[in-house]
Every structure is written in structure tokens, then in C-alpha cells.
C-alpha positions in Angstrom: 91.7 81.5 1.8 90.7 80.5 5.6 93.0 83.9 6.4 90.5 86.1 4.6 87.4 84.3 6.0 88.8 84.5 9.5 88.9 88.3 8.4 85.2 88.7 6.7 84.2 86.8 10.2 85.9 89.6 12.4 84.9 92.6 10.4 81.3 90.8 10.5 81.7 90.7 14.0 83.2 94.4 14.6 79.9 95.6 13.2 77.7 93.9 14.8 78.9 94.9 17.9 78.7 98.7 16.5 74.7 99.4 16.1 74.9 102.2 13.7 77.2 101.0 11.4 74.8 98.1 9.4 71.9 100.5 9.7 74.0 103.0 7.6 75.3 100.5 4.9 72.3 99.0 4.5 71.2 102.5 3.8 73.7 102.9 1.4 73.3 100.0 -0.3 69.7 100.6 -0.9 70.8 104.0 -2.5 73.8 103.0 -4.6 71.1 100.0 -5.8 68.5 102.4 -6.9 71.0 105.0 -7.9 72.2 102.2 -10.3 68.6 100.8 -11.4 67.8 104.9 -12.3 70.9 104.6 -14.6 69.5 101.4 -16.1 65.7 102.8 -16.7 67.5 106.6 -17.3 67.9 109.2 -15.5 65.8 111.6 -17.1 62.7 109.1 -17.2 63.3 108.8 -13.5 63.4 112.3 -13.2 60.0 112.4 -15.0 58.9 110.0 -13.0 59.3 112.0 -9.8 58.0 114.9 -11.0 54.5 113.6 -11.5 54.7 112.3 -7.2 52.0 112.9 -5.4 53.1 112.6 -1.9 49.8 111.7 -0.3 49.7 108.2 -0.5 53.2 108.4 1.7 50.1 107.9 4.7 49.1 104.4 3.1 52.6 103.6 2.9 53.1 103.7 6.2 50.2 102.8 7.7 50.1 99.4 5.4 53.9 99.2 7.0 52.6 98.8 11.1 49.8 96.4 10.1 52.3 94.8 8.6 54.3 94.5 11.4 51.8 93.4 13.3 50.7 90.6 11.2 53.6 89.5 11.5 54.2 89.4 14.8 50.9 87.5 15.7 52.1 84.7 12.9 55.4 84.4 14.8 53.8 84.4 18.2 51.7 81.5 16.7 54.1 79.6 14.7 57.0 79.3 16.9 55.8 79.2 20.4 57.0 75.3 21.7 54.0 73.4 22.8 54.5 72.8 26.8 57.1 75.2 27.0 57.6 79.1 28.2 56.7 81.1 25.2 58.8 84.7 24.1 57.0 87.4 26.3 55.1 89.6 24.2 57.3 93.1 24.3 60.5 91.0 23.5 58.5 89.3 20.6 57.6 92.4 19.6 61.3 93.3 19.7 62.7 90.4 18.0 60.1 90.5 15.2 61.6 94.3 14.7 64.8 93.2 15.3 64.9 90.8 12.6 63.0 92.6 9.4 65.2 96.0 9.8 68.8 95.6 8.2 70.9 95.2 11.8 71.6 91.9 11.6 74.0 89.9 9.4 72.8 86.5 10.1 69.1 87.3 8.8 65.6 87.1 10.7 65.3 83.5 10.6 68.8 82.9 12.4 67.6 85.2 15.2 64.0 83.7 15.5 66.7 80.2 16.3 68.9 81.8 18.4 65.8 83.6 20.5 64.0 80.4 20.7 66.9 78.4 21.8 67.6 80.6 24.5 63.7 80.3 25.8 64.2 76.7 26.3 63.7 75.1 22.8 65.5 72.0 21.6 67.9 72.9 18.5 65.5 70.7 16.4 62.4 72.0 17.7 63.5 75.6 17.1 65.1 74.8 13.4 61.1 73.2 12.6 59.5 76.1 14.0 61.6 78.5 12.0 60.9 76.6 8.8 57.3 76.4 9.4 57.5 79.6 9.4 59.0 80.1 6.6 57.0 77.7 4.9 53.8 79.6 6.3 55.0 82.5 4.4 55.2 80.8 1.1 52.1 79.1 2.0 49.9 82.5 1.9 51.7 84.2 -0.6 52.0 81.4 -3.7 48.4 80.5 -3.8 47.4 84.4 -4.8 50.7 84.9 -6.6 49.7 81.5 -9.0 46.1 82.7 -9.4 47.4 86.6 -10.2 49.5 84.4 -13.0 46.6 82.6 -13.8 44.7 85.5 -14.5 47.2 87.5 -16.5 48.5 84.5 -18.7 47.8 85.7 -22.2 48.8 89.1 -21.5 50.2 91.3 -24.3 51.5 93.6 -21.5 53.3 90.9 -18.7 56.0 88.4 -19.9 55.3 84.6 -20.0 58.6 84.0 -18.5 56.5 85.5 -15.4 53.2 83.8 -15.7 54.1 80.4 -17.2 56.8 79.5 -14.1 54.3 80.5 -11.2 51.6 79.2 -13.6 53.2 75.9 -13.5 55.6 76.0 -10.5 53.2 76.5 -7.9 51.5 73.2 -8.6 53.9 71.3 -9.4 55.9 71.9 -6.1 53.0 72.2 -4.0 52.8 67.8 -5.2 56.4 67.3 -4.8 56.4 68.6 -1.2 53.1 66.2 -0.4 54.3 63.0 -2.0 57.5 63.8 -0.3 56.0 64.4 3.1 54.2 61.1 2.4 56.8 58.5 1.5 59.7 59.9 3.5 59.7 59.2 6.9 61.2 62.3 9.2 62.0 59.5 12.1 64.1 57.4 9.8 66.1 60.3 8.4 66.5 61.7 11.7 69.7 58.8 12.8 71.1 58.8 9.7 73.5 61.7 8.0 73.6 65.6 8.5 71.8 66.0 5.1 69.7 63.1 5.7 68.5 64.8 9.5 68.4 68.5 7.9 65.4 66.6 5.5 63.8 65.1 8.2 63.6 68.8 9.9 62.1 70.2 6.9 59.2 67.3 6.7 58.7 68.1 9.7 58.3 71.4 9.5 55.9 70.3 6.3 54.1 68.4 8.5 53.2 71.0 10.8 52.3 72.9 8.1 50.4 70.3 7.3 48.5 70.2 10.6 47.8 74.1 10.6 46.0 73.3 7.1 44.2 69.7 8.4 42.9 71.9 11.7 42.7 75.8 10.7 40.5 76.8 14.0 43.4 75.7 15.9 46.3 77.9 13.5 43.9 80.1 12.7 46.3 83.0 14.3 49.7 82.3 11.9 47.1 82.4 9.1 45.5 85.6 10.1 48.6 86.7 11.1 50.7 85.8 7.5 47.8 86.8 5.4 47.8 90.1 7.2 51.0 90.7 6.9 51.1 89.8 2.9 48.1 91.8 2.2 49.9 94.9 4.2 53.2 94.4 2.7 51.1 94.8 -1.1 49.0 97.3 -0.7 52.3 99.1 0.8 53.9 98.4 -2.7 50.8 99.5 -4.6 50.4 102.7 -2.8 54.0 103.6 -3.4 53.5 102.5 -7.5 50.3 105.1 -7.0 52.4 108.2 -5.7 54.4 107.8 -9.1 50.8 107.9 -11.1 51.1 104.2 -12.2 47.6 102.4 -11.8 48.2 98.9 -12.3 45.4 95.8 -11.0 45.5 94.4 -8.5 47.2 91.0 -10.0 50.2 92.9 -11.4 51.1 94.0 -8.6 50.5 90.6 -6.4 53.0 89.1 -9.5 55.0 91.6 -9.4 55.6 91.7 -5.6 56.2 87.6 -5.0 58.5 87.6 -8.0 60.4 90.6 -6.5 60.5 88.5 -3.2 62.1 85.0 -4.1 63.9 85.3 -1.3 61.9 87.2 1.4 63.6 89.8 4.0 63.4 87.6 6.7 65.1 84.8 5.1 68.7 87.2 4.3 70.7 89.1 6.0 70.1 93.0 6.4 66.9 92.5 5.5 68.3 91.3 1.9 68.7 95.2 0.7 71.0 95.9 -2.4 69.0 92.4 -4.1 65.3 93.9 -3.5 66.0 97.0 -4.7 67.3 95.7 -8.2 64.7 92.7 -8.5 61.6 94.2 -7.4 61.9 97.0 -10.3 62.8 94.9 -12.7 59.9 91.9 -11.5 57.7 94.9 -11.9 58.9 96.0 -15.6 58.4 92.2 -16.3 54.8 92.4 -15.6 54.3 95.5 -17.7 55.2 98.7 -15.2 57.4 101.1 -16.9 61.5 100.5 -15.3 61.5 104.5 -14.8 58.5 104.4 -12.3 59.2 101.0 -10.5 62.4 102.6 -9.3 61.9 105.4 -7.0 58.4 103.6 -6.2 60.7 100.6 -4.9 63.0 103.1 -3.1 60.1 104.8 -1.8 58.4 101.5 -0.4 62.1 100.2 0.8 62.7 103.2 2.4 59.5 102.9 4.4 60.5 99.3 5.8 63.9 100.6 6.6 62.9 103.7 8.2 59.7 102.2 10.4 61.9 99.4 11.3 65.5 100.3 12.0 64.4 102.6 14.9 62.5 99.9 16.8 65.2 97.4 16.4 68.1 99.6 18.0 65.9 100.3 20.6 65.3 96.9 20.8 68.5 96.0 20.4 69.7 95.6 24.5 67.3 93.1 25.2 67.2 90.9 21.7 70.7 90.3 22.3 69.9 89.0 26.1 67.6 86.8 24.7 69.8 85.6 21.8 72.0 85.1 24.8 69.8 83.5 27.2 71.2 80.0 28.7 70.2 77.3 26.1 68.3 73.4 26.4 70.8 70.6 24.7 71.0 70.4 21.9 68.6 67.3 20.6 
């Protein structure tokens, strides 16, 4: 067993090395995934399907695709910039946020956003809480509208209750267990005790930072701007792609739709967590009422866009992320 890690780890490493070579299987992944969903829905509805495209919302597409991109570069320019400390230049930020959403990286955007930061001078602990926070930011903008979308279609003879009732009631209830969590456990005390006990204590901390953005938004007011932008972008993206295959659906099925397609979110998985998108989004979307046939190639289309604005930048980009990444570190603290 340790022989074939020790082998997954060197063919992960012979790749990474190679830039073209995750590019090109994450490309293939997303194809053989939608190839695979089309057989599911049937071919011949999908072939329906794309005869009724009307490429002219491909210019919403990807326009929605560079404002996202640059919402989410002002959120991680606001969230994970140390207090006191150097902060990324801008063009490498630009860089790394490129870097990390296209599918050329096997350790996943958020590992990179730790790496980068390390090698800028952060602490590990500072850098794992700013990485969180971000990641809680993310969730933070997204579930509100995804719980009122579920709110809204609750009832509906068209979207499935196992959709509406677990955001209906989810959202709430973990938005409590997070606050009474952040309130009666300490981050200090956990800190000198176990690992799992100090990976806690990072994640309260992150809450708490959270926490502050929400207590004082004139002073986060960027990661919010920034992460709303970015959502927004990243839906109407989705929406303009369902439109090209002549579905019209509201604006709360698609919002659904969208965050239950996203459990886990690009950033958070490595290459960009193709081959999974690609088979949840379509069928998150035929949960919500969106016929399977349709969802597909709109899926691919919309994938395809993030892949093909991204991936460019972030070979490009690639020289100088991986200088950062391996820019001289602060101890570990």
C-alpha cells in the first residue's frame, strides 16, 4: 500500500512539473463526464437540445466569466492580506487567483493561496485562518440567497423537496451551530492542546474574522463586494449558458440549482474539481426542475468557459506563482 502511494505521489509530481499535461486531463475529464451525463439524459435529447442553441449568449458567458474573475480577486486581495505585513503585489495576485481556479494544480486553490502567503512572510496559522476565512466568506455570500431561493420555491410541484427542505433547514441551523460554537469554545485554549484540538481553534478563528467583517462591514466592505461579485458573475454565467439551450428558468432555480451543484466549490479541489461539477451541476439542475438533456451541454458550455478563460492565464502565470509558492517562508507558529 505505502509502494503505490509513494507512486500516485511521483506521478502527481511528474505532472506537475509538465504544464500541459493537467490542462489536457482535466479537459478530458470534463468531456468523458459530460459524454457520460449525455448517455444518462440520452443522446438523442441532447442532440435535440443542441439543435435549438443559439450561440449568442456565448458573449454573456464570457463576459460574466472576467467579472468573475475579478470579484474574486478583489475578495482575495481583502481577505488574505496579513495585517502589518507585505501584502501579494497585485499582478502576482492576479496570477495566483488564475492560477488556482483553472485545473493546473493538484493540490487545489486554497493549498496555493497557503503556500503563496507563506512565502510573503505569513505565519503557517495566520495563513491557514486567512484561507478559511476565505472560504468561509464564500459560503457566507452564497447560502443566504441559496436558503431564500429554497425558501421561495418550497412547495414547488416542479423542484424536489430533497432540494428545498435541506437548504430550507440547513442554512439556519448551521449558521447557530457555528455562533454558539464560536461563543463557548475558546480558539486560545484549543490552540496548546492536540492537532485536532489546534485545527478547531484555526477554524474559530477564521469564524471570528468572519465575524468581524460582519460586526464592521465599512471596514471588509471589499471581500464582500468582491465575493458577492464574483457569485452573482459566476450565476448569471450559468443562466446565460441554460438560455443558449432555450431553457428560461427564474432566477431562484438557478441560484438552487448553482450552490447545490457547488458543495464543494472549485477553489476548495484540486483541478478545479472537474469530472464532479460536470456530473452534479446537471443533475442539481434536473433536481430543481430543468430538463437532464438541456442541463448537460449548458454545464459543458459554462465549464468550458471557466476552463478556457482560465487555463491560459495560469500557464502564463505559471513561472512566477511557482516563485512565490517558493518564496523563503516565516516559522512556522
Amino acid at each position: 500500500m505505502r509502494a503505490l502511494v509513494d507512486r500516485a505521489r511521483l506521478l502527481a509530481a511528474w505532472a506537475e512539473q509538465r504544464p500541459l499535461t493537467l490542462p489536457v486531463l482535466a479537459l478530458l475529464i470534463a468531456l468523458l463526464a459530460s459524454v457520460a451525463m449525455a448517455g444518462v439524459a440520452g443522446f438523442g435529447a441532447v442532440d435535440s437540445a443542441l439543435g435549438r442553441a443559439a450561440p449568442g449568449w456565448l458573449g454573456l458567458i464570457l463576459g460574466a466569466r472576467l467579472a468573475a474573475y475579478a470579484g474574486y480577486t478583489l475578495a482575495h486581495r481583502a481577505t488574505l492580506t496579513p495585517a502589518g505585513q507585505a501584502s501579494i503585489p497585485v499582478d502576482a495576485r492576479l496570477k495566483l487567483v488564475a492560477f488556482g481556479a483553472a485545473a493546473t494544480s493538484l493540490a487545489g486553490g486554497f493549498a496555493t493561496d497557503h503556500r503563496a502567503m507563506r512565502g510573503a512572510g505569513a505565519s503557517s496559522r495566520e495563513a491557514t485562518v486567512r484561507v478559511l476565512s476565505l472560504g468561509a466568506l464564500e459560503w457566507a455570500t452564497l447560502a443566504p440567497v441559496a436558503w431564500i431561493s429554497a425558501l421561495t420555491l418550497l412547495g414547488s410541484a416542479r423542484v424536489q423537496d430533497a432540494v428545498t427542505v435541506p437548504w430550507s433547514v440547513g442554512v439556519p441551523v448551521g449558521c447557530a451551530l457555528a455562533g454558539a460554537a464560536a461563543w463557548r469554545l475558546s480558539a486560545g485554549a484549543l490552540a496548546h492542546k492536540g492537532p485536532l484540538a489546534r485545527a478547531l481553534a484555526r477554524v474559530l478563528d477564521a469564524l471570528s474574522m468572519l465575524r468581524e467583517q460582519l460586526r464592521h462591514p465599512l471596514l471588509g466592505w471589499a471581500g464582500w463586494l468582491g465575493m458577492s461579485l464574483y457569485w452573482a458573475a459566476e450565476i448569471v454565467s450559468l443562466w446565460a449558458a441554460l438560455r443558449l439551450f432555450a431553457l428560461h428558468p427564474s432566477a431562484a432555480v438557478v441560484i438552487l440549482g448553482y450552490a447545490t451543484g457547488h458543495v464543494l466549490t472549485p477553489r476548495s479541489v484540486p483541478l478545479s474539481g472537474v469530472g464532479i461539477t460536470e456530473v452534479l451541476l446537471p443533475l442539481a439542475l434536473m433536481w430543481v426542475g430543468l430538463p437532464l438533456a438541456a442541463a448537460v451541454p449548458a454545464v459543458f458550455v459554462y465549464r468550458g468557459a471557466v476552463l478556457a478563460l482560465s487555463i491560459p492565464p495560469a500557464l502564463l502565470a505559471r513561472g512566477q506563482v511557482r516563485q512565490l509558492l517558493g518564496a523563503r517562508r516565516a516559522p512556522a507558529r
